[in-house]
Every structure is written in C-alpha cells, then in structure tokens.
N, CA, C and O of each residue as an XYZ file, in Angstrom:
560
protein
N      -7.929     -5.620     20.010
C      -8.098     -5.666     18.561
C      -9.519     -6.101     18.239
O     -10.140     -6.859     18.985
N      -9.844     -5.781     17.510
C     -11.464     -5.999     16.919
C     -11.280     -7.035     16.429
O     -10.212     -7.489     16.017
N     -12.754     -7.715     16.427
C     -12.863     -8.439     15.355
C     -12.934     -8.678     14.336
O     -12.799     -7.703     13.597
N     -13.214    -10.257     13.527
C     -13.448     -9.925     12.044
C     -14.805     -9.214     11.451
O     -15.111     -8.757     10.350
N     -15.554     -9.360     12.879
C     -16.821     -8.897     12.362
C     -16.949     -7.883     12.835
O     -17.890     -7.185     12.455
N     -16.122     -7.444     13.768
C     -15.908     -5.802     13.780
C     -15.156     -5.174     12.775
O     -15.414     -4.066     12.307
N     -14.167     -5.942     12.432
C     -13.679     -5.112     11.476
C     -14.552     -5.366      9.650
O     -14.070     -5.001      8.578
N     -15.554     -5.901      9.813
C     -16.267     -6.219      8.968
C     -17.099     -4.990      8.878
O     -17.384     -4.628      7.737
N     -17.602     -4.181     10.018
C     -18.749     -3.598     10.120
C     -17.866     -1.833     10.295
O     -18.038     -0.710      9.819
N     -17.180     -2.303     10.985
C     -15.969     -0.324     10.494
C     -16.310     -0.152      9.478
O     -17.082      0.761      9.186
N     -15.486     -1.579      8.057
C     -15.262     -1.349      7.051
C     -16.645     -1.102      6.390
O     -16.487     -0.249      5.516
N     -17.336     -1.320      6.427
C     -19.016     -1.176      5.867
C     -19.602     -0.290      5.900
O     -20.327      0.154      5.010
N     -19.329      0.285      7.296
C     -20.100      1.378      8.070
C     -19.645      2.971      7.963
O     -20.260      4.027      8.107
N     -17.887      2.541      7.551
C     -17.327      4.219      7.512
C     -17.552      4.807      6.329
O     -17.443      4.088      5.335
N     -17.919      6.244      6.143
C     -18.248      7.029      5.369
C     -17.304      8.238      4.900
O     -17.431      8.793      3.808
N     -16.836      8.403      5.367
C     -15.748      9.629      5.348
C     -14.371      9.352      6.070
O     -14.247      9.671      7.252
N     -13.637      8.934      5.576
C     -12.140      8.527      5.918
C     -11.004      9.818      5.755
O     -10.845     10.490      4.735
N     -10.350      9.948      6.906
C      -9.332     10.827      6.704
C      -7.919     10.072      6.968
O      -7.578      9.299      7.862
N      -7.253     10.576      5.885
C      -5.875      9.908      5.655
C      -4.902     10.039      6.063
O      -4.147      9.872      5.105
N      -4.294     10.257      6.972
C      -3.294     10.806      7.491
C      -1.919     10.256      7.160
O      -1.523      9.119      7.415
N      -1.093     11.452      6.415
C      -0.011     11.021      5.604
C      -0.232     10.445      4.212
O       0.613      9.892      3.509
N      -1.188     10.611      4.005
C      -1.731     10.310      2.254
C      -0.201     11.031      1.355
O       0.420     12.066      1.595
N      -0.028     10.184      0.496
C       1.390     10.785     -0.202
C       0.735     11.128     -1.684
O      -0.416     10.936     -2.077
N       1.706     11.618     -2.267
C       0.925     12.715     -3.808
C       2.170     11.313     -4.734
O       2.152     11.351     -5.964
N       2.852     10.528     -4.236
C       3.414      9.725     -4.817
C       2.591      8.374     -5.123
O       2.320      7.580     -4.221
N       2.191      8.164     -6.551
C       1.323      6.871     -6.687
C       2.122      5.614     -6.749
O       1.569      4.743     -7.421
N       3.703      5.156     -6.040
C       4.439      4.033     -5.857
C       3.867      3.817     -4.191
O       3.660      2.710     -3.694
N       3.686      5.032     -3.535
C       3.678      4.527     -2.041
C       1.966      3.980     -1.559
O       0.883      4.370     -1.994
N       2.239      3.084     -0.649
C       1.016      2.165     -0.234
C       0.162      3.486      0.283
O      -0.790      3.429     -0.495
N      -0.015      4.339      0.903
C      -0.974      5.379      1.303
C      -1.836      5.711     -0.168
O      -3.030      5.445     -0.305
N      -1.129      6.231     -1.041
C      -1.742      6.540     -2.435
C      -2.674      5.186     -2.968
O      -3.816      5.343     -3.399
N      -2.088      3.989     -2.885
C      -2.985      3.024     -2.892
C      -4.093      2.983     -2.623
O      -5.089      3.138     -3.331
N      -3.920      2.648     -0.972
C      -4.919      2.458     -0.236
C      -6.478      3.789     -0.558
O      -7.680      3.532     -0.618
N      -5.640      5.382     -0.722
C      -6.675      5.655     -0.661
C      -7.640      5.231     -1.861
O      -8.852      5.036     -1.764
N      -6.700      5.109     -3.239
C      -7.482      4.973     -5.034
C      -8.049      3.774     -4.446
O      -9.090      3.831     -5.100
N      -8.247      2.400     -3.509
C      -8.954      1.784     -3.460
C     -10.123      2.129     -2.924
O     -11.206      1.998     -3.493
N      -9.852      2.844     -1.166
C     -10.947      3.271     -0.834
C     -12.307      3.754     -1.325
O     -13.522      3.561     -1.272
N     -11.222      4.588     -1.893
C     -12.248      5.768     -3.188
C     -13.412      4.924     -4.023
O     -14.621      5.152     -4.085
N     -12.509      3.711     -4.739
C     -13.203      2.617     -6.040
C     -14.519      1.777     -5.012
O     -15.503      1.265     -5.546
N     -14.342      1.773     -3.832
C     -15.141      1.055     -2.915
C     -16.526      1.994     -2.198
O     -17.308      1.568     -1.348
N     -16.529      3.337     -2.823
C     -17.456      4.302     -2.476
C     -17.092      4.620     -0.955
O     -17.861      4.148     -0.118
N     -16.038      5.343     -0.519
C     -15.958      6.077      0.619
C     -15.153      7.291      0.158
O     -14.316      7.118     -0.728
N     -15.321      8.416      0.645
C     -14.773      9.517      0.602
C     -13.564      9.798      1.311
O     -13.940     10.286      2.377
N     -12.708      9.768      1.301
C     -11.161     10.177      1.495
C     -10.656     11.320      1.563
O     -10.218     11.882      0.559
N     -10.624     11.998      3.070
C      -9.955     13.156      3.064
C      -8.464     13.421      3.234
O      -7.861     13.437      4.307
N      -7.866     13.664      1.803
C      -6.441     13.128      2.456
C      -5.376     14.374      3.325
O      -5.397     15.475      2.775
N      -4.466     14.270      4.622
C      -4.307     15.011      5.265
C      -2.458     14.749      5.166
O      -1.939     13.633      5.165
N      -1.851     15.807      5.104
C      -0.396     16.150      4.466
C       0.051     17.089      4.374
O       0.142     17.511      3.221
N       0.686     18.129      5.705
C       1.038     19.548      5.515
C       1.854     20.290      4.308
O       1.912     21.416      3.813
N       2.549     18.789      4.090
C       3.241     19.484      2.683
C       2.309     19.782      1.193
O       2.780     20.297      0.179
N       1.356     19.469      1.313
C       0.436     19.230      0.058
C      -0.578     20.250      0.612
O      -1.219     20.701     -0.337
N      -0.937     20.744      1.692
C      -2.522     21.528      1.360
C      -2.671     22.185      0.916
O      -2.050     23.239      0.776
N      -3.778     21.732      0.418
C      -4.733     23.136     -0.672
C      -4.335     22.378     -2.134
O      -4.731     22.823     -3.212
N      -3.651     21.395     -2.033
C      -3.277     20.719     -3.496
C      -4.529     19.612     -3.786
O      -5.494     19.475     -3.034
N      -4.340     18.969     -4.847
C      -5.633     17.774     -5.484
C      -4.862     16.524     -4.935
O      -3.643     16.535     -5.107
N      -5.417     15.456     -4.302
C      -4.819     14.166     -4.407
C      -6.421     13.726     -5.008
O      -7.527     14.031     -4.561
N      -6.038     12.881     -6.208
C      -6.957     11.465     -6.582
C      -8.298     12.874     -6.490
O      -9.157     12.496     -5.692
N      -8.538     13.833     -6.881
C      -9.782     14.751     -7.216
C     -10.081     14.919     -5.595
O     -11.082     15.544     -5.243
N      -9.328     14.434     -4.779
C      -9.392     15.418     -3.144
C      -8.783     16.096     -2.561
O      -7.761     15.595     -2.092
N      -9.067     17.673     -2.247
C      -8.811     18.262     -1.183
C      -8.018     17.784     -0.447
O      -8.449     17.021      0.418
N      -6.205     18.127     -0.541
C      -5.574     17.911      0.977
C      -5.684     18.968      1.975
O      -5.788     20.171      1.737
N      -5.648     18.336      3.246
C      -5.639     19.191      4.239
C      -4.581     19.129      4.933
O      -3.953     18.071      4.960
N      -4.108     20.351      5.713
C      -2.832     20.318      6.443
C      -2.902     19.122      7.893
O      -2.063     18.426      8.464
N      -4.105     19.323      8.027
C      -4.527     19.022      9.592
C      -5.706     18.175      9.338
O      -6.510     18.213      8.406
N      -5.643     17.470     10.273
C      -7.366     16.920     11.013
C      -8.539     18.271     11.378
O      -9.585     18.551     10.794
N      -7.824     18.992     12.675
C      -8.023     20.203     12.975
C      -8.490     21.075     11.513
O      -9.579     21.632     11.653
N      -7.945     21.245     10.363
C      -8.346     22.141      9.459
C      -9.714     21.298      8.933
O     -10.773     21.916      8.818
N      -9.648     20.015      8.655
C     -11.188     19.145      8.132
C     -12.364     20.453      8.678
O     -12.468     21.137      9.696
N     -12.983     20.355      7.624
C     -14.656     21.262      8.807
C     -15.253     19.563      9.274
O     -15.299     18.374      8.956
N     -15.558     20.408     10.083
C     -16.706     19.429     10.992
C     -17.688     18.881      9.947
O     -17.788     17.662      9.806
N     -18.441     19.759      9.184
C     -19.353     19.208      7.977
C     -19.232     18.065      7.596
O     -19.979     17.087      7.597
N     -17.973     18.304      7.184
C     -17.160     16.767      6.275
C     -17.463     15.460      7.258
O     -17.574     14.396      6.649
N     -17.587     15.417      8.476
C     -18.398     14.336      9.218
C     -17.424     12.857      9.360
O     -17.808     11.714      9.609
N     -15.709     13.496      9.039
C     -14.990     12.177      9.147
C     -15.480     11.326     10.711
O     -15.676     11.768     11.843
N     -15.560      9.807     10.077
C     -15.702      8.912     10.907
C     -14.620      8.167     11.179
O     -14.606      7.482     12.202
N     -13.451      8.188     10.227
C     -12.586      7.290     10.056
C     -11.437      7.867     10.161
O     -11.299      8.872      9.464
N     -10.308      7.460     11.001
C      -9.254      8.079     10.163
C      -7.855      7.119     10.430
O      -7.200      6.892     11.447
N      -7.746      6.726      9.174
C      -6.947      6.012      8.731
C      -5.167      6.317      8.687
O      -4.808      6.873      7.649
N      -4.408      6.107      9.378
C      -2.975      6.870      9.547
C      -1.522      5.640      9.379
O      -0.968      4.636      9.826
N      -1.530      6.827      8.256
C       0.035      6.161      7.489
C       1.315      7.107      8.309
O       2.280      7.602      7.726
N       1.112      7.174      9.372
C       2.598      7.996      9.951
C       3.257      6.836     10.697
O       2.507      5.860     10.656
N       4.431      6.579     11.389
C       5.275      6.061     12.640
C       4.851      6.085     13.994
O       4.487      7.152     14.490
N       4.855      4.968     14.689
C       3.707      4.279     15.586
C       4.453      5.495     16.663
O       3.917      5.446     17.770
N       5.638      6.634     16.567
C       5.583      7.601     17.953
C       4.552      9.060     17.526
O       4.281      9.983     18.294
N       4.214      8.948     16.424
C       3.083     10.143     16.050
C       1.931      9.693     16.239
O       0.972     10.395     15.919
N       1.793      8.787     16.641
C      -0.202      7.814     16.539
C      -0.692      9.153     17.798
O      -1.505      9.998     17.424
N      -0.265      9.206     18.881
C      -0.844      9.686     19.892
C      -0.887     11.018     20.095
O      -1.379     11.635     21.040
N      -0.144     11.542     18.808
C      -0.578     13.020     18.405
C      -2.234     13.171     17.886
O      -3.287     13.780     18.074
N      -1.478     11.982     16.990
C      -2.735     12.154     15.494
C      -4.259     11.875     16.447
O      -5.278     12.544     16.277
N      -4.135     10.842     17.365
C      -5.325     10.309     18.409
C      -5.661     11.472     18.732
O      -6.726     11.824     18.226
N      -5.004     12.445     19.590
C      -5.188     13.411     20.001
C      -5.917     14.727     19.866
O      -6.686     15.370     20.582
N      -5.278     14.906     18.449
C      -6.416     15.811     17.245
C      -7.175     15.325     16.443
O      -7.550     15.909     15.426
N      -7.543     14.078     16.812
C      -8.563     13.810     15.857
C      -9.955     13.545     16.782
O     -11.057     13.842     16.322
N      -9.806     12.988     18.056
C     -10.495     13.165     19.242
C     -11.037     14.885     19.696
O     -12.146     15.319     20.009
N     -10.006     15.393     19.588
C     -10.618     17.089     19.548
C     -11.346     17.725     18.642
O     -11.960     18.789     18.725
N     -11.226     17.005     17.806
C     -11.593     17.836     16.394
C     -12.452     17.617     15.699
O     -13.081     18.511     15.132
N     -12.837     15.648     15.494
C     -13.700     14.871     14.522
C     -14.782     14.691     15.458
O     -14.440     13.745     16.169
N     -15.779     15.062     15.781
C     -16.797     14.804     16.811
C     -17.548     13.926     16.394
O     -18.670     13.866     16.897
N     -17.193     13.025     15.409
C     -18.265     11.799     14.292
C     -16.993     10.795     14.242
O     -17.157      9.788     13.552
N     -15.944     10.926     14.787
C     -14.948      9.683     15.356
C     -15.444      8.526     15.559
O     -16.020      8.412     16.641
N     -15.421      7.472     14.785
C     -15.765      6.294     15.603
C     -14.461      5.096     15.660
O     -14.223      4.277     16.548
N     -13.769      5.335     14.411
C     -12.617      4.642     14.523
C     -11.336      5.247     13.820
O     -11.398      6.014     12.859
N     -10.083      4.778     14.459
C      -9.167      5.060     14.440
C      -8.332      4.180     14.029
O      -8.149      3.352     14.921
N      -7.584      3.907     12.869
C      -7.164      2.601     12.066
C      -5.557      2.801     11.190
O      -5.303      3.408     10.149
N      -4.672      2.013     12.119
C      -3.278      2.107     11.954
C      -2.268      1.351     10.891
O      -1.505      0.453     11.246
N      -2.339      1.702      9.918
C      -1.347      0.856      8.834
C      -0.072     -0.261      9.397
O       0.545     -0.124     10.453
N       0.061     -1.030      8.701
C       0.683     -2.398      8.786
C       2.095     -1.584      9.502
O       2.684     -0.647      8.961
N       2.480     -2.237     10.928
C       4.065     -2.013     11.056
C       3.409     -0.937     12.812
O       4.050     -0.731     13.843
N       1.851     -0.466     12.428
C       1.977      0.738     13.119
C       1.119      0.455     14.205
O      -0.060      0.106     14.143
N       2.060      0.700     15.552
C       1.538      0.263     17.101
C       0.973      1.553     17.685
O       1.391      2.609     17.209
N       0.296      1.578     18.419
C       0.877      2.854     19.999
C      -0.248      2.005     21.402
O      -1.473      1.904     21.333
N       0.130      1.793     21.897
C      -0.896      1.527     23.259
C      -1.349      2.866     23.534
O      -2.529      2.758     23.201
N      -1.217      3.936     23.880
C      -1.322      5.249     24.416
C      -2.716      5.821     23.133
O      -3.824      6.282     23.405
N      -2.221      5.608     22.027
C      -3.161      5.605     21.111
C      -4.438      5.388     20.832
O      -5.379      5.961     20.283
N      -4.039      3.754     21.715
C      -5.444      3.357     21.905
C      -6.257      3.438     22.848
O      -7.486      3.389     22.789
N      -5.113      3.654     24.379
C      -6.593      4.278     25.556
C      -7.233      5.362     24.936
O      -8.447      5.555     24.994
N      -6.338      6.147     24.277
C      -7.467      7.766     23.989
C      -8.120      7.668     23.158
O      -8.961      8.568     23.133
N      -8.249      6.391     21.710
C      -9.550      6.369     21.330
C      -9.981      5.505     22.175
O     -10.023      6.420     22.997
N     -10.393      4.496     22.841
C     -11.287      3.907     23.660
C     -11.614      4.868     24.546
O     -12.843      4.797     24.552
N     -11.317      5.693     25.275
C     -11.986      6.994     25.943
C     -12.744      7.389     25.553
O     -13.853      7.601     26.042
N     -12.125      7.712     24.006
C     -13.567      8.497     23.262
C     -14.278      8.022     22.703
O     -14.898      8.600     21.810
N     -14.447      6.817     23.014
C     -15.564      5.865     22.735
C     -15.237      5.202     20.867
O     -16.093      5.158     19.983
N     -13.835      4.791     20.747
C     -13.444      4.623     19.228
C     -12.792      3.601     19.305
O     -12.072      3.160     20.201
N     -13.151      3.114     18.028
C     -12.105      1.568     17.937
C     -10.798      1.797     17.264
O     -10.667      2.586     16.328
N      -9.702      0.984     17.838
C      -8.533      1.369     17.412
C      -8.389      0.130     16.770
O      -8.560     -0.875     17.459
N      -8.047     -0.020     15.330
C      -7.448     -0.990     14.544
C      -5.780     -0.547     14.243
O      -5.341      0.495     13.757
N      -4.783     -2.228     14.917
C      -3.857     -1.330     14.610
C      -2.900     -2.535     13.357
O      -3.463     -3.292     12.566
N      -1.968     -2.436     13.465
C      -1.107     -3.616     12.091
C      -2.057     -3.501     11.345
O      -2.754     -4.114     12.153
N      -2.896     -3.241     10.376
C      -3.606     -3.723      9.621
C      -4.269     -2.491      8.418
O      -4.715     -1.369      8.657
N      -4.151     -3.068      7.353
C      -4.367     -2.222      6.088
C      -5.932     -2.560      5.808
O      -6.147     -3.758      5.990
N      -6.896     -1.944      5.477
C      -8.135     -1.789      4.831
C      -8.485     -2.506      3.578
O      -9.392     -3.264      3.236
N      -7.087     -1.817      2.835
C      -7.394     -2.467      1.528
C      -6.606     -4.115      1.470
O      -6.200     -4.407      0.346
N      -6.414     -4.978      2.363
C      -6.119     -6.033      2.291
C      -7.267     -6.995      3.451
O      -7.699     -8.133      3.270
N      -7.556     -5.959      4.762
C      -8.579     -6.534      5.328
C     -10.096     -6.607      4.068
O     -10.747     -7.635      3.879
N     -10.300     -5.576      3.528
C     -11.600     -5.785      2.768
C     -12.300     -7.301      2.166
O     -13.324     -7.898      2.499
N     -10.809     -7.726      0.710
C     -11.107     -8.937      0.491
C     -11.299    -10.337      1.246
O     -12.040    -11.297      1.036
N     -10.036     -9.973      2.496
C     -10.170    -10.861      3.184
C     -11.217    -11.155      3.976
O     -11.303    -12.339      4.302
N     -12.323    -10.157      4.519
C     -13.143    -10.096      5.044
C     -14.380    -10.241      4.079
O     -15.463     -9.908      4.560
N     -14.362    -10.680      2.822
C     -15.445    -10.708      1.736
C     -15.982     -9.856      1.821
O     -16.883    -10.076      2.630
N     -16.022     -8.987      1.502
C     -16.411     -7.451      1.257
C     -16.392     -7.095     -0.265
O     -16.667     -5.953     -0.635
C-alpha cells in the first residue's frame, strides 16, 4: 500500500482518470466520486458497457478501457467493480493505457493478483480506498 505521501502525489499528479463502472445513477458512490473528481480539475473517463456512447457529468462513456484512444493519455484508473473483476480490469488497462501509472480500488475492493500485474507494469495499486475521501484527508 502506498503511502500518505504517495498517495498524496497519485492524487496531485493524475490527469486523466478512467472510471471503471462509473454509474449514470447520481445516489451511487461512483457518480460521486467522479462529480468530485471533475470539481478538483481532473478529467474523468467514465467506462460502462451499458452506457457507451451516452453523456455522464458532460463525459463520453466508454464501453472499454481498450475502446479509450490512447490520445486521451489515461494515467489513472480508478475501479468501482467486485474485487474478482480487478484482474480483468488490471489486465486491459496494462494492455491498453500505455500512460498507466496507477491503478486505484474503491473501498471494500481487494485482488492480490491485481496488484502483481500493476507492479509489473511498473503501477501503483491503491486498494480499500476512495479518492474523494483520501483527498481531504490528505489536505489537498
């Protein structure tokens, strides 16, 4: 697990966040998290096969990681799925995001397997832990 001052410097440093499992429902914590992201100046690509090609929060959903263009330059990708999909999502996002630097798992959400394959690819895996609650806590 990173530190606070690693997770000080993710949070600072990422530019393009992709959401994985971003919901079009504004009760669920994903929809949250991203309208905060957003208010904090990072770009949010939110990713949801049932939604692509639809608007979340004035963004582009995408079906896939894999569908993101490379352009878009996600560094981040942030995943609201169940800790037995992490090592999918690791998987295609390692193939796909070539500007990967971290990989960051919502509250509840584990995988060990998850995390050798971003540390392979040279990525930090944050896992239990929400953004928009690390931020304040981290004075940000």
């Amino acid at each position: 697990m990173p530190s606070d001052a690693q997770l000080r410097q993710i949070l600072q440093e990422a530019r393009v966040i992709a959401m994985v499992g971003a919901s079009m429902n504004p009760d669920r914590p994903s929809h949250h998290v991203m309208q905060f992201l957003l208010s904090k100046g990072k770009r949010v690509i939110p990713v949801n096969p049932g939604h692509a090609g639809k608007e979340l929060l004035g963004q582009r959903v995408y079906a896939s990681l894999a569908d993101i263009p490379a352009s878009a330059a996600v560094d981040m990708v942030d995943v609201f799925r169940k800790s037995d999909a992490v090592e999918a999502v690791v998987t295609e996002a390692v193939a796909h995001l070539p500007h990967l630097r971290t990989v960051w798992l919502q509250l509840g959400v584990y995988s060990d397997k998850g995390a050798e394959l971003a540390r392979a690819a040279n990525a930090f895996m944050v896992q239990n832990r929400c953004p928009a609650i690390e931020w304040p806590r981290l004075g940000l």
